[in-house]
C-alpha positions in Angstrom: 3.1 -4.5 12.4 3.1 -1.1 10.6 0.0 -0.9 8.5 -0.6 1.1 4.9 -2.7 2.0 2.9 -2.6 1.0 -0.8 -3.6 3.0 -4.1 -2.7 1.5 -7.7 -3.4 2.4 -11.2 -2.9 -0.3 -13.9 -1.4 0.5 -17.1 -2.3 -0.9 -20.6 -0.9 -4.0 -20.0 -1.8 -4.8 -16.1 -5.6 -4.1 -17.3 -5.4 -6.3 -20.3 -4.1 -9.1 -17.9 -7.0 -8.1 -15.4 -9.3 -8.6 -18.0 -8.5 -11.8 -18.7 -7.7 -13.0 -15.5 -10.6 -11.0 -13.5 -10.7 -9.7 -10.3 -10.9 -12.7 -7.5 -7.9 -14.0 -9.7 -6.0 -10.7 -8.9 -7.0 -10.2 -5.3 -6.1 -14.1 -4.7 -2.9 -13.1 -6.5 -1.5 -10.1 -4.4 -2.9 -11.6 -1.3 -0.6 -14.6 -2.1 2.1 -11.8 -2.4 1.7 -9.9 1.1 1.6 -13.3 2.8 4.8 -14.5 1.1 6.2 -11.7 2.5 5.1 -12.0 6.2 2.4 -9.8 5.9 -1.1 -9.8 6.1 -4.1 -8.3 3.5 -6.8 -6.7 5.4 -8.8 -5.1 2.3 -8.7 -4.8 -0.9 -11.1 -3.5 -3.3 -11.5 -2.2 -7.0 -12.4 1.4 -7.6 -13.4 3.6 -10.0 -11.4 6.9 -10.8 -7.9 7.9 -10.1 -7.2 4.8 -8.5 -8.1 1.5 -9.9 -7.0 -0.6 -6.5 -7.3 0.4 -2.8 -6.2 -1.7 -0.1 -4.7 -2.0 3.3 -2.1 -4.4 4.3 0.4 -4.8 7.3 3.6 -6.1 7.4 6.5 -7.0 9.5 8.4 -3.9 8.8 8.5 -1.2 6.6 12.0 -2.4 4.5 9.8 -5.5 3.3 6.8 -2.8 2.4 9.5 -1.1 0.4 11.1 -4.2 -1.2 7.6 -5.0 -1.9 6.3 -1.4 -3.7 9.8 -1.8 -5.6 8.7 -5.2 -7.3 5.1 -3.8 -7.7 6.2 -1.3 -9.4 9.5 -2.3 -11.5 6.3 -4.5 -13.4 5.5 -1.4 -15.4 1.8 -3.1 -15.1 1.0 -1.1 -11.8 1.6 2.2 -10.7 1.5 1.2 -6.7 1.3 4.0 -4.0 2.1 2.7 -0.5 1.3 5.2 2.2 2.1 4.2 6.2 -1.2 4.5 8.4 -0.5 5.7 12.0 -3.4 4.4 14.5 -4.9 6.6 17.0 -2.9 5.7 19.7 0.3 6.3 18.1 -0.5 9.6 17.6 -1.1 10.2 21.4 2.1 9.3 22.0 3.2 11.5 19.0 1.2 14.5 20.5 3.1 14.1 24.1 7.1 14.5 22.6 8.2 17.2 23.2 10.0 19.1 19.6 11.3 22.4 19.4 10.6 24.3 16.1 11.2 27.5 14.8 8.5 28.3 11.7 10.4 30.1 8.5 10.8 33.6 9.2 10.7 33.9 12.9 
């Protein structure tokens, strides 16, 4: 299952709610939402910073990660990031294909 990486910033009214509810409560929370969804929470942590969340997660495919960053974010309580993590040996393969490419101006 494609993995990704996870950055989120909470605005006024996600943090008011994170304040009240605290962070197990919210961690319980979005893991119950990634499983729901066929997916899996691998990490998640609070930061300080830019980001106020980091986590990774995998799911089935990456439509549901989509459908997922959609709901997240149509909240207005969380500003959620969702990058796409490529392991190791996918780039192997990725180094192997053959692409032909001509860079601007040659």
């Amino acid at each position: 299952m494609p993995m990704y990486l996870w950055r989120a910033s909470y605005a006024a009214e996600g943090a008011k709610g994170l304040l009240k509810d605290g962070g197990t409560k919210r961690r319980d929370a979005v893991k119950k939402m990634i499983e729901s969804a066929g997916g899996k929470l691998h990490s998640f942590h609070f930061a300080l910073g830019t980001d106020d969340v980091v986590g990774i997660a995998e799911f089935p495919d990456t439509a549901t990660a989509a459908a997922l960053s959609l709901v997240v974010n149509a909240s207005g309580a969380v500003n959620l990031h969702s990058t796409l993590l490529i392991s190791p040996e996918e780039i192997d393969a990725a180094a192997k294909k053959a692409i032909k490419y001509t860079p601007p101006g040659s």
